[in-house]
C-alpha positions as CSV (number, residue, x, y, z in Angstrom):
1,X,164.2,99.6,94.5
2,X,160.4,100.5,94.8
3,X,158.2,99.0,91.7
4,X,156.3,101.8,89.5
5,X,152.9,101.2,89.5
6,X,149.9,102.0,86.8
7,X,148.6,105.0,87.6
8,X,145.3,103.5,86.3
9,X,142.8,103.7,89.0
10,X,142.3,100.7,90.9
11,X,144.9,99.3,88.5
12,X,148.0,97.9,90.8
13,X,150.4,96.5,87.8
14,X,154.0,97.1,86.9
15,X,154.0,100.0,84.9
16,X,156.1,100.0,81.1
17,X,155.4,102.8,79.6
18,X,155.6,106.5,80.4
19,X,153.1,109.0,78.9
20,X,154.8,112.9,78.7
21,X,155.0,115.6,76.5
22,X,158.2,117.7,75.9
23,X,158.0,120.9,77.8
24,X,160.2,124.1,77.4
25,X,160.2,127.6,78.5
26,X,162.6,128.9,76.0
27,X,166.0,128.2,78.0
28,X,165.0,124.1,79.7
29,X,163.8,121.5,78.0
30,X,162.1,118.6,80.1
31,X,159.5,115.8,79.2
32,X,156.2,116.7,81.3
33,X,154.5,113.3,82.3
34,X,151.2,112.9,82.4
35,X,151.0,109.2,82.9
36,X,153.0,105.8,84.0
37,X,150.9,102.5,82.8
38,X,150.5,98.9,82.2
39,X,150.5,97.2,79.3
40,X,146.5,97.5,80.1
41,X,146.2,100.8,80.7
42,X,148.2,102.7,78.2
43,X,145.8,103.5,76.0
44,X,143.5,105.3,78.4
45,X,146.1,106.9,80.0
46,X,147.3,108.0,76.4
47,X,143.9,109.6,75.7
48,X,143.2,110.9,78.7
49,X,146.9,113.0,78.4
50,X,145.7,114.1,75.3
51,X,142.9,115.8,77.2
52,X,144.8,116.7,79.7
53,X,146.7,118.7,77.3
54,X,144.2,121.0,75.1
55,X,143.8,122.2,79.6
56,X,147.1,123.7,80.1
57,X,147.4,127.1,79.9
58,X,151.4,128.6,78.4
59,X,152.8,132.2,79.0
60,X,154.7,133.5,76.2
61,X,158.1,131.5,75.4
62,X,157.2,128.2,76.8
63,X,156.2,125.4,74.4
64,X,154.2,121.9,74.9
65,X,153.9,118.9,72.1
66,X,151.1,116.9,72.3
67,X,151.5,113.8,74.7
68,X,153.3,110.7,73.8
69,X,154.5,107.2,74.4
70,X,157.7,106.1,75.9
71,X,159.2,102.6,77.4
72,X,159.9,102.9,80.7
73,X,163.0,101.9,81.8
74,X,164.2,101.8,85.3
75,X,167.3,104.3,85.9
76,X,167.2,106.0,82.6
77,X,167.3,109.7,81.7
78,X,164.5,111.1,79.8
79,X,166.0,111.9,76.4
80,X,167.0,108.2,76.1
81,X,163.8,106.5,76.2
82,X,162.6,104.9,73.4
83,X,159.2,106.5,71.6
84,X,156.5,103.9,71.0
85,X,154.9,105.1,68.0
86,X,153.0,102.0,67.3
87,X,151.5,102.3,70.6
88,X,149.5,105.5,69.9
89,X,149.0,104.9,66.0
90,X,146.7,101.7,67.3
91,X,144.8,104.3,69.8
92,X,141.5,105.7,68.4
93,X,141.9,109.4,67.8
């Protein structure tokens, strides 16, 4: 298997946490991710989603929640990862 890296630039560590929203169009349901990062680099890249967010334009029917946290585990489905909460609750607003 190849490792997941930080998308934090210049970054370079193992990524363990995924930041995504849940996305649907009315009929499919899917997280939309907007980051993978480090212990490090989760914050920023939390933030920075958040951003990323108030950007994206929707037609009429599809639906986006605001970014949030997620483990990352290696080989797991989307709707079993585990929300980290406490992760963005310690994030400035």
């Amino acid at each position: 298997m190849y490792p997941v890296i930080c998308y934090g630039v210049g970054c370079g560590q193992a990524a363990r946490y995924k930041v995504a929203a849940t996305w649907s169009d009315g009929q499919t349901c899917e997280l939309k991710t907007y980051a993978i990062a480090c212990e490090s680099c989760i914050v920023a890249q939390w933030i920075d989603a958040k951003r990323r967010r108030l950007g994206c334009r929707l037609i009429p029917g599809e639906t986006l929640e605001e970014p949030c946290v997620y483990e990352l585990v290696r080989g797991s489905r989307d709707r079993t990862l585990v929300r980290r909460e406490d992760l963005e609750s310690a994030a400035p607003a």
